[in-house]
C-alpha positions in Angstrom: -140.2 -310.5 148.5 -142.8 -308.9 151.0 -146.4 -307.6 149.3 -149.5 -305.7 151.0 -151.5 -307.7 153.6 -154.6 -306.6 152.2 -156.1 -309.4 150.3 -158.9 -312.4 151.7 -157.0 -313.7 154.7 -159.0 -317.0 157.5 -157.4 -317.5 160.5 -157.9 -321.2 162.0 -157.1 -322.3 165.3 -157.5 -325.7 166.4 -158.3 -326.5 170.0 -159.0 -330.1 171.7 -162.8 -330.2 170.4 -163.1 -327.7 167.9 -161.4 -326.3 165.1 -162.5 -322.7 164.8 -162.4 -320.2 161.5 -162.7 -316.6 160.7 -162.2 -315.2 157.2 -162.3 -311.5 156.2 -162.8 -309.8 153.5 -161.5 -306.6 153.6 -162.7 -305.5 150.5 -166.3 -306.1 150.9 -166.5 -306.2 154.7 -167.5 -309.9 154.5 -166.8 -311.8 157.3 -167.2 -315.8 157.5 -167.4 -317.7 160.5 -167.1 -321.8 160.6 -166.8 -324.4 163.9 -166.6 -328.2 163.0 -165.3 -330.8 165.2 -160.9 -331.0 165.5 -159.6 -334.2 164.0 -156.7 -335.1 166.6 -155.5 -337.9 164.2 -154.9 -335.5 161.2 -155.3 -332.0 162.7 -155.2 -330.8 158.8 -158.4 -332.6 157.8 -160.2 -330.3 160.8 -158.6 -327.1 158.5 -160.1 -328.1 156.1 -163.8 -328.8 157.0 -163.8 -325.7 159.1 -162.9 -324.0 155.3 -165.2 -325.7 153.6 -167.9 -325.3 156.6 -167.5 -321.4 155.6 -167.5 -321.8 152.1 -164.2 -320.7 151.5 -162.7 -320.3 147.9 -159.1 -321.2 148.5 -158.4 -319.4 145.3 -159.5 -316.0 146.1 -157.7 -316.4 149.7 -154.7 -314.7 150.1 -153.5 -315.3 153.8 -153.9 -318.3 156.1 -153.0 -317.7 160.0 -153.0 -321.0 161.5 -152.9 -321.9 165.2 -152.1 -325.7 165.9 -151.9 -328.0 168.8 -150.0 -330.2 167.0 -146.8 -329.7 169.2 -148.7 -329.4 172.8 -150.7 -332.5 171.9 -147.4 -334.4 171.1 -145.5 -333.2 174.5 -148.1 -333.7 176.6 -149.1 -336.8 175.7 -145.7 -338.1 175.0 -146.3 -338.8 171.3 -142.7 -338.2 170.2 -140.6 -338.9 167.3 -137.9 -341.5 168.0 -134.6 -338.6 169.4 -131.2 -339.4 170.0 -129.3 -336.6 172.2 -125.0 -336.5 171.9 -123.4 -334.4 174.7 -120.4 -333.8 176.6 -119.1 -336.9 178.4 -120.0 -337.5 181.6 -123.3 -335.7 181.5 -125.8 -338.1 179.8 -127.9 -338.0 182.7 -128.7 -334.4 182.9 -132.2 -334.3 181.4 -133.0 -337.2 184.0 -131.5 -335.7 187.5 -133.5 -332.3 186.7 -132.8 -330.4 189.7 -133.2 -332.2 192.4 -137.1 -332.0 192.3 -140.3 -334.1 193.3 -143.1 -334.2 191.3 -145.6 -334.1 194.3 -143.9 -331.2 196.0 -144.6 -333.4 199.9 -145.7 -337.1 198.3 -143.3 -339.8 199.0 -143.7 -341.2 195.7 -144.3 -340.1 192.1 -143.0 -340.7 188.4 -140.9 -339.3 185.5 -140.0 -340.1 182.6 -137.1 -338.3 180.8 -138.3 -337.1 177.3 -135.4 -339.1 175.6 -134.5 -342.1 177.3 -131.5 -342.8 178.5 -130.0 -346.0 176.0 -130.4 -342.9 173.1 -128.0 -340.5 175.0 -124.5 -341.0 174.2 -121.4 -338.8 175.3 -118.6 -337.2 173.2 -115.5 -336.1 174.3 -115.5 -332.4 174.3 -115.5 -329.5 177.0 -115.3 -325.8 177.8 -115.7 -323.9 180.7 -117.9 -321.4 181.1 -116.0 -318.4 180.2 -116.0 -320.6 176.2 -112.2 -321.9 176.5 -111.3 -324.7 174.7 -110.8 -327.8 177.7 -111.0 -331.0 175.4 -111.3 -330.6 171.8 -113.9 -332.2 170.1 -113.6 -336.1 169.1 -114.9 -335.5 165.5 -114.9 -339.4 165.2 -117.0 -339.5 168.3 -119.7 -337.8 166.5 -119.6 -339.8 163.4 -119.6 -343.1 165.3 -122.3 -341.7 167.8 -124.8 -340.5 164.7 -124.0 -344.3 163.5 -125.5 -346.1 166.7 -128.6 -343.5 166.4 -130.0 -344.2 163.3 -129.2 -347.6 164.0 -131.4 -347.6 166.5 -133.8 -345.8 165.0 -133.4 -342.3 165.8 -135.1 -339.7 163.1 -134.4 -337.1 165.3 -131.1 -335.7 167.1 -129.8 -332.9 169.7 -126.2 -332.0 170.2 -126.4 -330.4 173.8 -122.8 -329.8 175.3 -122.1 -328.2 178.5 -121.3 -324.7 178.4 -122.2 -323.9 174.4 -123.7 -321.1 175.5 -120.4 -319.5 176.1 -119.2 -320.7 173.1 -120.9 -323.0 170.5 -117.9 -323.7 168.1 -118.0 -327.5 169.2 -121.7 -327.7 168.8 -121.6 -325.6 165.1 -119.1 -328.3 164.4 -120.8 -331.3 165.4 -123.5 -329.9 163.3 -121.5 -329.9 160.5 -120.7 -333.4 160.9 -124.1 -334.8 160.9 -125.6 -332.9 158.4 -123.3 -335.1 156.3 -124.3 -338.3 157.9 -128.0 -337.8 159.1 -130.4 -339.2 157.0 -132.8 -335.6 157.4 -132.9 -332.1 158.1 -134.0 -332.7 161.8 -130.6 -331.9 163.8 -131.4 -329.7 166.5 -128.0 -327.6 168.2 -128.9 -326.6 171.8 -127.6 -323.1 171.9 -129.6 -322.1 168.6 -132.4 -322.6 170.1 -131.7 -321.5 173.9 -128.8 -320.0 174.8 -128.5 -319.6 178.5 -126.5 -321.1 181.2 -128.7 -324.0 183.1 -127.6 -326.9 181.2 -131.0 -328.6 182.4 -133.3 -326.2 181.0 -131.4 -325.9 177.6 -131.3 -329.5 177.5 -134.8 -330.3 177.6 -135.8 -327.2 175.7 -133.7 -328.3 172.8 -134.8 -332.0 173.6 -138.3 -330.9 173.3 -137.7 -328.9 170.0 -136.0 -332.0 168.2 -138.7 -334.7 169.3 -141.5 -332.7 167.8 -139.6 -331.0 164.9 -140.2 -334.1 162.7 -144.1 -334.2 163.8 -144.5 -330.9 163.1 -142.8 -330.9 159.8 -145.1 -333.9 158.6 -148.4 -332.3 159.7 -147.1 -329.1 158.2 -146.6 -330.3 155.0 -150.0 -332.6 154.7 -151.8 -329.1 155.8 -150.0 -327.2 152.9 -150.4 -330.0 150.5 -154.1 -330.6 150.9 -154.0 -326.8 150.9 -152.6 -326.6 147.3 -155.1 -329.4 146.1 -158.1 -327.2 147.1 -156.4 -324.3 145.1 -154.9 -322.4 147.9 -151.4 -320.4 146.0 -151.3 -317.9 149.1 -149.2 -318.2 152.3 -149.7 -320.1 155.3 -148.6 -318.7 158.6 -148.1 -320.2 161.5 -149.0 -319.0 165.7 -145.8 -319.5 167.9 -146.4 -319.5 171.6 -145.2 -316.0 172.2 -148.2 -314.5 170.3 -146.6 -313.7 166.9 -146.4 -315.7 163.6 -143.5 -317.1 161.5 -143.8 -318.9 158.2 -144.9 -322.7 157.9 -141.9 -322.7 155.3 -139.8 -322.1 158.5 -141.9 -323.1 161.6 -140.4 -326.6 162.1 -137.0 -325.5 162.1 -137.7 -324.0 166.0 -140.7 -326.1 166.6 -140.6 -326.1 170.6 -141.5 -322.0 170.3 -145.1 -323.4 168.6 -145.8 -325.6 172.2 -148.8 -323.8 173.3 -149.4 -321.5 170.7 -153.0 -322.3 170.5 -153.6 -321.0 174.0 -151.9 -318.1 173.2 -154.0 -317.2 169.9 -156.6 -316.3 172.3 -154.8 -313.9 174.8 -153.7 -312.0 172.0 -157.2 -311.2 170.7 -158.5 -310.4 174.0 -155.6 -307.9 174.2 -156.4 -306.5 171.0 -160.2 -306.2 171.9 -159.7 -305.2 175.4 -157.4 -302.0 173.8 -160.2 -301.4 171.6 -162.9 -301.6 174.3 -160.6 -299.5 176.9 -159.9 -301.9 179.4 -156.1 -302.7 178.5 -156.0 -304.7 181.9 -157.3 -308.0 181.3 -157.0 -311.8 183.2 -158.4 -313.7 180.3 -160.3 -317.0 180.4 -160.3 -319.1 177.6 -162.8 -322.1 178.8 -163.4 -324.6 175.9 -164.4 -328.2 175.5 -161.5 -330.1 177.0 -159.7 -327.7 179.7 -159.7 -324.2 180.7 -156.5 -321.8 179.6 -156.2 -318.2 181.8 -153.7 -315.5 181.3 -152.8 -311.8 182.4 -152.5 -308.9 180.2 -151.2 -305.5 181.3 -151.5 -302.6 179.5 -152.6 -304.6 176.1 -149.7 -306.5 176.2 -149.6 -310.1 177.5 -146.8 -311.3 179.5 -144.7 -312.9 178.2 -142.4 -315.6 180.4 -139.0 -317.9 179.0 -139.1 -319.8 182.3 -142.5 -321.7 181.9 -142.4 -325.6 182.7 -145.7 -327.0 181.0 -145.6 -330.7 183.2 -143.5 -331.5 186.0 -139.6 -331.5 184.8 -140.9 -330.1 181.8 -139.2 -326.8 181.2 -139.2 -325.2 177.6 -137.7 -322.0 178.2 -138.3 -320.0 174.9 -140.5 -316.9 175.3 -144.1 -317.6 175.3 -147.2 -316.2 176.8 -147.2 -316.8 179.9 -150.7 -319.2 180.0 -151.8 -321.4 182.8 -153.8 -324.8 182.2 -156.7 -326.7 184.3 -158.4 -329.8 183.6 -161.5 -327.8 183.3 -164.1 -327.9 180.0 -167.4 -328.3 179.0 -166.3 -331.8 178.5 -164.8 -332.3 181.8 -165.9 -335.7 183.5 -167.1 -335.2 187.1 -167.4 -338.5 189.2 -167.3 -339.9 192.4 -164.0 -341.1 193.8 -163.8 -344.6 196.5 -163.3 -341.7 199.0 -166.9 -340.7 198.1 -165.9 -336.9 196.8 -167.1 -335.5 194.0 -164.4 -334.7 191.2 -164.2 -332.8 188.5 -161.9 -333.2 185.4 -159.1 -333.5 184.6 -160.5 -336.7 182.3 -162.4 -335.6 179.3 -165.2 -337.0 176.6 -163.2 -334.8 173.8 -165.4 -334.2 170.7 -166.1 -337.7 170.8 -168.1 -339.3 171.9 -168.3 -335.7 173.8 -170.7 -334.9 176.6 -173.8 -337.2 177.0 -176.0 -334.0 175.2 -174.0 -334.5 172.4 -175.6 -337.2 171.5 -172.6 -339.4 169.9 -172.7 -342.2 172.2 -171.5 -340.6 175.4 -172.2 -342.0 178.5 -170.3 -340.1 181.5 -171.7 -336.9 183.2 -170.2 -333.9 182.2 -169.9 -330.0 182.9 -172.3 -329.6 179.3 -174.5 -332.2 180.7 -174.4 -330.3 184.5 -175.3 -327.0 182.5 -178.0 -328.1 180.6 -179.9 -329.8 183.6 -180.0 -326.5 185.5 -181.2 -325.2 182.9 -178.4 -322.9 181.3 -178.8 -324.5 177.8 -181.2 -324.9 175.5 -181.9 -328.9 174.3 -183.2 -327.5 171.0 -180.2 -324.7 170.0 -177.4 -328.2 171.5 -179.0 -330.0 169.4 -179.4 -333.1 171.5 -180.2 -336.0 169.3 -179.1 -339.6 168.7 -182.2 -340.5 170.8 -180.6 -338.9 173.8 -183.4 -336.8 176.2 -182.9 -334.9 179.3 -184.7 -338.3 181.3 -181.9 -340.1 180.1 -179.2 -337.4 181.4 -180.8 -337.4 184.2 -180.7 -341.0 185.0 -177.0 -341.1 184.3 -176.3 -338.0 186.5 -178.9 -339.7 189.4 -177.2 -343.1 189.2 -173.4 -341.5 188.6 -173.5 -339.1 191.0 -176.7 -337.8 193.0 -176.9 -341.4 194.6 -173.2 -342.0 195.7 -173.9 -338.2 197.3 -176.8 -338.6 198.7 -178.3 -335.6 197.0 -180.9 -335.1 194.4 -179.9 -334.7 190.7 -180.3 -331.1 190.2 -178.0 -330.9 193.6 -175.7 -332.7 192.0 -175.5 -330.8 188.8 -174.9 -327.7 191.0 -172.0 -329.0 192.7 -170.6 -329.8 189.1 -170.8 -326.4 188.8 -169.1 -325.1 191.9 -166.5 -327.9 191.7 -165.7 -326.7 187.8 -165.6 -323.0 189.2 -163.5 -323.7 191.8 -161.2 -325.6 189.8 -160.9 -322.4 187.2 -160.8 -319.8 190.1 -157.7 -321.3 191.3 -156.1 -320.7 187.8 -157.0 -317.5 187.6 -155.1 -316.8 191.1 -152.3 -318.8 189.8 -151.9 -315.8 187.3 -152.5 -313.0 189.7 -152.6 -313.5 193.2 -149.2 -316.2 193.1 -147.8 -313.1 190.7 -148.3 -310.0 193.3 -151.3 -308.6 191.1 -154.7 -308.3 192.6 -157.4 -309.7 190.2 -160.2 -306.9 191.7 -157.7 -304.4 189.3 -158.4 -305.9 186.3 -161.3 -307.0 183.9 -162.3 -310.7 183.1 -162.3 -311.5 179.5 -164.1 -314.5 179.0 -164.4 -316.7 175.6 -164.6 -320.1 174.5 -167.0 -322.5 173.8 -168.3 -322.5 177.3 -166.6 -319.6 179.0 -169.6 -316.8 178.9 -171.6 -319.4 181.0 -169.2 -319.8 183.6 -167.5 -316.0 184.4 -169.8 -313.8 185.8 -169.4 -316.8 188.5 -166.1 -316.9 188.7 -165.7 -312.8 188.7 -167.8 -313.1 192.0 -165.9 -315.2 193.5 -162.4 -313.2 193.0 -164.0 -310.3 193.3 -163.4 -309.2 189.5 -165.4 -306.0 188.8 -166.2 -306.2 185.0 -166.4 -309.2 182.7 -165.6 -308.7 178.8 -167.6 -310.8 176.6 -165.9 -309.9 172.8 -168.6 -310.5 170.1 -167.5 -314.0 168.8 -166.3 -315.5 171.9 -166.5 -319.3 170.5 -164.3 -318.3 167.9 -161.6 -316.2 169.6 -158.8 -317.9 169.4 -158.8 -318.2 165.1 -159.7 -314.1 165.7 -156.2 -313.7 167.5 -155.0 -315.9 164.3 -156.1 -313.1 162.6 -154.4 -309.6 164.6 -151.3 -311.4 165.3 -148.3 -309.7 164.7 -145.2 -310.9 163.4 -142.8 -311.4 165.9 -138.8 -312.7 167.1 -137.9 -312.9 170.4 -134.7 -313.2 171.4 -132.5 -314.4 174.6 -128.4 -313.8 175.5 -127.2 -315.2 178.6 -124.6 -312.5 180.4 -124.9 -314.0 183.8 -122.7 -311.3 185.7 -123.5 -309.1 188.9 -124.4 -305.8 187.1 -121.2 -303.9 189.0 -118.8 -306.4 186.5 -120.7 -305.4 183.3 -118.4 -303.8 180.7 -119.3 -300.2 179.7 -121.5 -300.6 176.5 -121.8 -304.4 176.7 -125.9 -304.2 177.6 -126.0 -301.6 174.4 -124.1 -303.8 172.1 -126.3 -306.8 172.5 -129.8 -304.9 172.7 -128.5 -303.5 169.2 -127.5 -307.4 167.9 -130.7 -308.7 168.8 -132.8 -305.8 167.3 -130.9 -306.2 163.9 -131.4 -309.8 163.6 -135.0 -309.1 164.6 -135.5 -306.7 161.8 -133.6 -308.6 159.4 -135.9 -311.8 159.8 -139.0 -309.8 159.9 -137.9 -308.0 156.1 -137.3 -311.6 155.2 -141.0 -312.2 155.4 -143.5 -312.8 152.6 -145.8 -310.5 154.6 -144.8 -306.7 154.8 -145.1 -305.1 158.1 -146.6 -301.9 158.7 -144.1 -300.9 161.6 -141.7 -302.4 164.0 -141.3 -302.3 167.5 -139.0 -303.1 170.2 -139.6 -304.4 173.4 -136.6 -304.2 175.8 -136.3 -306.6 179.0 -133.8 -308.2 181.3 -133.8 -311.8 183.4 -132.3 -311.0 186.9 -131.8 -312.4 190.5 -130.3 -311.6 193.1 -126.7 -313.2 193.7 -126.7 -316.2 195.3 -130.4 -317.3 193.9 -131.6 -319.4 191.4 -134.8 -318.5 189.9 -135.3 -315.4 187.5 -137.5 -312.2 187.7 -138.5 -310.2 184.6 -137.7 -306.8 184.5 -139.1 -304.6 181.7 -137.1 -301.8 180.0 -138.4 -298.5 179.0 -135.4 -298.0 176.6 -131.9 -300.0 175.7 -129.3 -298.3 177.4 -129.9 -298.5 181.3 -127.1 -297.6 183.3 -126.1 -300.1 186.0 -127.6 -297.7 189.0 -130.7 -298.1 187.0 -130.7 -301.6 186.1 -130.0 -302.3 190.4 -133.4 -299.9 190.9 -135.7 -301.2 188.6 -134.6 -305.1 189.6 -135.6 -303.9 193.4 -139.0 -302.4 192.8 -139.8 -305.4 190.4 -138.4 -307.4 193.6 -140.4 -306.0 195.9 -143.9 -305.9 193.6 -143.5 -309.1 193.4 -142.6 -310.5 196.9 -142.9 -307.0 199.6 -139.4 -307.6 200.5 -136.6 -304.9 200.1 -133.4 -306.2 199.3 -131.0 -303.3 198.7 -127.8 -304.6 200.4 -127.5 -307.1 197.7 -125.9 -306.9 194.4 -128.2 -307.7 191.5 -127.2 -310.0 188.5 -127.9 -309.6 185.2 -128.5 -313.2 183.9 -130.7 -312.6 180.6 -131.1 -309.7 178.0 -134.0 -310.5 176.0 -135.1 -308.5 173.0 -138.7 -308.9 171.1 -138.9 -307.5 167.4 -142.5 -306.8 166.1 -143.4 -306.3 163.4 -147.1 -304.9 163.4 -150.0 -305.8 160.6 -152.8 -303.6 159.9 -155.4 -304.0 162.8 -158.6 -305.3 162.1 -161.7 -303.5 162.5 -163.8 -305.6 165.7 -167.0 -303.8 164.2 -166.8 -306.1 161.3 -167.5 -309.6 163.6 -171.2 -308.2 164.3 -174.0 -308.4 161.6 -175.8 -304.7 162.0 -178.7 -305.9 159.8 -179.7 -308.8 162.6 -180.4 -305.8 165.2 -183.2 -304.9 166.8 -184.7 -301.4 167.6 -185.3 -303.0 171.6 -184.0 -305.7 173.9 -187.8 -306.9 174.2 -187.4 -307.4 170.4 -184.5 -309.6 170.8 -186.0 -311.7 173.8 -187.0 -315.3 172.2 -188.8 -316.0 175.4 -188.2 -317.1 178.6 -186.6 -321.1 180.5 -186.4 -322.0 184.1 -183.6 -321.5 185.6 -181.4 -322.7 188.5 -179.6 -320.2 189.9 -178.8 -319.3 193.7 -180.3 -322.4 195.0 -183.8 -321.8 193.4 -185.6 -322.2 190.2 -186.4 -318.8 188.6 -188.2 -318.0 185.5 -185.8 -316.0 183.2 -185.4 -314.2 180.0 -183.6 -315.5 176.8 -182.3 -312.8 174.5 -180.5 -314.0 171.0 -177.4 -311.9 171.0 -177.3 -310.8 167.6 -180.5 -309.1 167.5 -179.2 -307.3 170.6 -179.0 -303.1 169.7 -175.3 -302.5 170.2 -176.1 -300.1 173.1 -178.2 -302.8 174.6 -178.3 -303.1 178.3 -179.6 -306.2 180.3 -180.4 -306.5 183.9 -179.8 -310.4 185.5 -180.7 -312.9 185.7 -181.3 -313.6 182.6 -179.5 -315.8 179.6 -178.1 -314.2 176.4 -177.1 -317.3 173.4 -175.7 -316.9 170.6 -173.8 -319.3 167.4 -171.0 -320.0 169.7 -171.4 -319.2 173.4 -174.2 -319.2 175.7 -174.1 -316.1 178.6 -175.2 -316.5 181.5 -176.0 -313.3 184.1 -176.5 -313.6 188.2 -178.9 -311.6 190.0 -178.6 -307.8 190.0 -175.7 -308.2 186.9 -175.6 -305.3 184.3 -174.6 -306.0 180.6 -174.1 -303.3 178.4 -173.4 -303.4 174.5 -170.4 -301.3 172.9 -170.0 -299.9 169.4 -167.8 -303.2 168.4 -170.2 -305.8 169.8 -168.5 -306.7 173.0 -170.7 -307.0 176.1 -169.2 -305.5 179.4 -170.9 -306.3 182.5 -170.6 -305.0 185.9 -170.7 -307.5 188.3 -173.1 -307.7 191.1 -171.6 -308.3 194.8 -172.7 -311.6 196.0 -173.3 -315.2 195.8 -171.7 -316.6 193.1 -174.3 -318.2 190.8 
């Protein structure tokens, strides 16, 4: 049964340091904001500060949209439920020989770990080739006795993952049926449910991935939910999958690799929603927080998208998410020096605690926080620095840590924090532009996060980024995207054909399967939609190569003339190499159903009784400052008694609850009627 989404809805995202809220009211216009400290141990204790930080009344909400790192966390740091893998014989070893990689791309030596090991991979005797004929049936007893030695050993987790399911999954459906009778859980993953494409290594780890978190995410999902209902909550939870749409926490677990990295991608969507509403559609956004830094590209409003992503080395998880790129780079990022006697930055972090040194919670290693506060960029009263911590002391740490070993002076030092951190993120930000065949100077820079503002009218300079977006709440971003998403399927069909041997109305017939299933899951929510769309796109290489180029579709029925055209001018975009005396091969069709919930008015994050008649009004005075290599004297304005058609001239420094703003010499901010700050950046030396 689906009902209006028009009651009290919070969305909460929860990132490495903080755990973020918003909650609307659309009756009233209310809007409650909340940031507490994440608890990693129990991510759901975090939830529920940040509600009660806002005063939340669970009973009178209606909607929670929750964004969790609960899945990332687990991969990346290789916190994994105990997962057995059955598969065809002779191919145990798959998710171990990869293809043929090295983690350091020219290093002679280097490490990997396979994500199940390989005592818990055991071999069946089945097989089909890869047209889905019937080779070796399946040893049904095989199954039995290999789900035996599993939980035997263990195992609270399994993956059936045989050779060509893709092209037909009747002995993996089977073997499905088999242990559901025998496993002691719900927590049976089948490869080709979750990807169905032809690399065997890909699916395998994919599928791998899904069943070694399914269990941790169907623990933490219930312990949310059930301290949810204690405090009151009856409504529904939601939860953010990494392409950028939502899917119940009733369901969530049951495809839990598509929720790795859904936190990042909370945030892209609501810098695509805000850059529509602002009119700047074309976006690299640059999410920089307390542990690392998280950039991405949006075109037209709509982020890409990518099913070929590999978060870690050997790591690919090839569902669709948004396509989001990752530094070591945060306010909490540890700089020291090495035995070589450079400076480094990241990727080591003080987390929320003990946090930077200014935090004053017993942190003793110099930080990016601690660089920015010594130049002057934050205020020691608004951070709050207490536990007995002063600037002396910072500086002493930062003179003996690093200015020494450098043979510079401390506020040197600090500064090439700075410039290492920027560099760092700059590099990320071509990762998703430049290494893509799209030059950043074409787009805007939307910056949020805890400690993004401070950092990109910097980094803009560098890449030669025109404009910066600053939305109006850009600490809490991330739990705004919570709040826009849409709902949303995606799905993937191998075809794997030269586009000359398709057969006529095969491309139609599987655009119109996927798009029904979409639609049908999507009426199956609790949440009604108030429209669907479609989004049309194909996976396709030239023959004879191995890795995959996106092509989108502007409608479902391309002729194969069209399909060969489009695949060459997405070729040559991308590389500025014509290839036209090569067939093209249709590997993937890929279909996303969304289902769209009513937008949310941006005008609503800004307080209009807070603002001033003048920006002089808003100034709250004036701090040195340590920008270009000097010490300058600059003004501090307190954003929310900013007029909305504000305009600043740098330098100067603009804080606010979340974020702190920093502007270079000669920059231009200008207010907009939904609180955003756009600036145009000044031509120069990067600050």
């Amino acid at each position: 049964m689906t009902r209006p989404d028009h009651g009290q809805m919070a969305g909460i995202d929860v990132g490495g340091t903080f755990t973020d809220l918003v909650q609307l009211d659309p009756a009233t216009g209310e809007v409650k904001l909340a940031k507490v400290p994440s608890t990693l141990d129990n991510q759901a204790f975090g939830v529920m500060g940040a509600l009660e930080a806002a005063g939340s009344d669970l009973g009178a909400l209606d909607l929670i949209v929750h964004g969790t790192t609960t899945t990332t966390n687990a991969v990346l740091e290789r916190k994994l439920s105990r997962t057995g893998l059955i598969t065809t014989a002779g191919f145990r070893d798959v998710l171990e020989l990869g293809r043929r990689t090295r983690p350091q791309a020219y290093g002679m030596t280097g490490q990997f770990t396979p994500i199940i090991p390989r005592d818990l991979r055991l071999e069946v005797a089945e097989r089909m080739d890869a047209d889905g004929n019937v080779l070796v049936p399946l040893d049904e007893d095989g199954i039995a006795r290999a789900a035996k030695v599993l939980v035997d050993a263990g195992c609270v987790s399994v993956v059936v993952h045989f050779l060509h399911a893709y092209a037909n999954p009747a002995h993996e459906r089977r073997a499905g049926e088999i242990l559901r009778g025998l496993w002691p859980n719900d927590h049976i993953t089948l490869g080709h449910a979750i990807l169905s494409e032809a690399r065997e290594f890909e699916r395998g780890v994919t599928a791998a991935v899904n069943a070694s978190v399914q269990p941790i995410l169907a623990r933490y999902i219930s312990r949310l939910t059930g301290e949810l209902e204690r405090g009151g909550y009856r409504g529904d939870v939601l939860v953010m999958n990494g392409n950028g749409g939502m899917v119940s926490a009733q369901t969530v677990a049951d495809e839990a690799a598509k929720t790795v990295m859904s936190g990042p991608a909370s945030g892209v969507m609501a810098a695509a929603f805000t850059g529509r509403a602002a009119g700047l559609p074309d976006l690299i956004t640059y999410d920089m927080g307390g542990t690392s830094t998280d950039v991405a590209m949006v075109r037209n409003a709509e982020p890409a998208v990518s099913n070929e992503i590999e978060i870690e080395y050997a790591m690919p998880i090839h569902v669709p998410m948004v396509d989001v790129r990752t530094v070591g780079a945060g306010g909490g990022s540890i700089a020291r020096v090495t035995e070589a006697g450079l400076l480094q930055v990241g990727p080591e972090s003080a987390g929320a605690d003990p946090g930077p040194i200014c935090y004053g919670r017993g942190g003793r290693d110099p930080t990016i926080s601690d660089a920015n506060l010594l130049l002057g960029r934050l205020d020691p009263e608004k951070l709050a620095v207490r536990g007995g911590v002063s600037l002396a002391e910072i500086e002493t740490v930062f003179d003996e840590r690093l200015a020494r070993p450098l043979g510079v002076s401390v506020t040197d030092a600090a500064e090439a924090v700075i410039r290492m951190a920027n560099t760092t993120m700059a590099g990320a930000i071509r990762m998703v532009s430049l290494s893509l065949g799209a030059d950043p100077r074409d787009f805007a820079l939307f910056a949020f996060g805890g400690a993004g503002p401070l950092h990109a009218v910097a980094l803009a300079r560098e890449l030669g980024i025109p404009r910066v977006l600053i939305p109006a709440r850009p600490g809490v971003t991330n739990a705004i995207g919570c709040a826009v998403a849409d709902l949303r399927h995606d799905f993937v069909t191998t075809v794997n054909r030269p586009i000359d041997m398709l057969d006529p109305g095969e491309l139609d017939d599987i655009f119109d399967a996927q798009t029904v299933q979409g639609e049908r899951m999507i009426a199956r929510e609790r949440i009604a939609a108030t429209g669907i769309r479609h989004v049309h796109s194909v996976d396709m290489q030239f023959v004879g190569q191995t890795h995959l180029l996106r092509v989108e579709l502007d409608h479902p029925n391309p002729s194969p003339a069209e399909l060969q055209s489009l695949f060459e001018t997405a070729y040559f975009r991308r590389f500025r190499v014509r290839l036209d005396r090569i067939r093209a091969n249709l590997v993937n069709v890929n279909t996303s159903v969304i289902g769209s919930r009513p937008p949310l008015d941006l005008a609503r994050l800004i307080d209009p009784a807070g603002r001033k008649a003048t920006i002089d009004a808003a100034r709250t005075g004036t701090r040195d400052l340590r920008i270009d290599g000097t010490t300058r004297e600059v003004a501090v304005y307190w954003r929310d008694h900013l007029p909305l058609d504000a305009m600043i001239e740098g330098p100067a420094i603009v804080e606010q609850m979340d974020t702190t703003l920093l502007l270079g010499v000669d920059d231009v901010a200008r207010g907009d009627a939904q609180g955003n700050l756009v600036i145009t950046v000044a031509e120069g030396m990067a600050p």
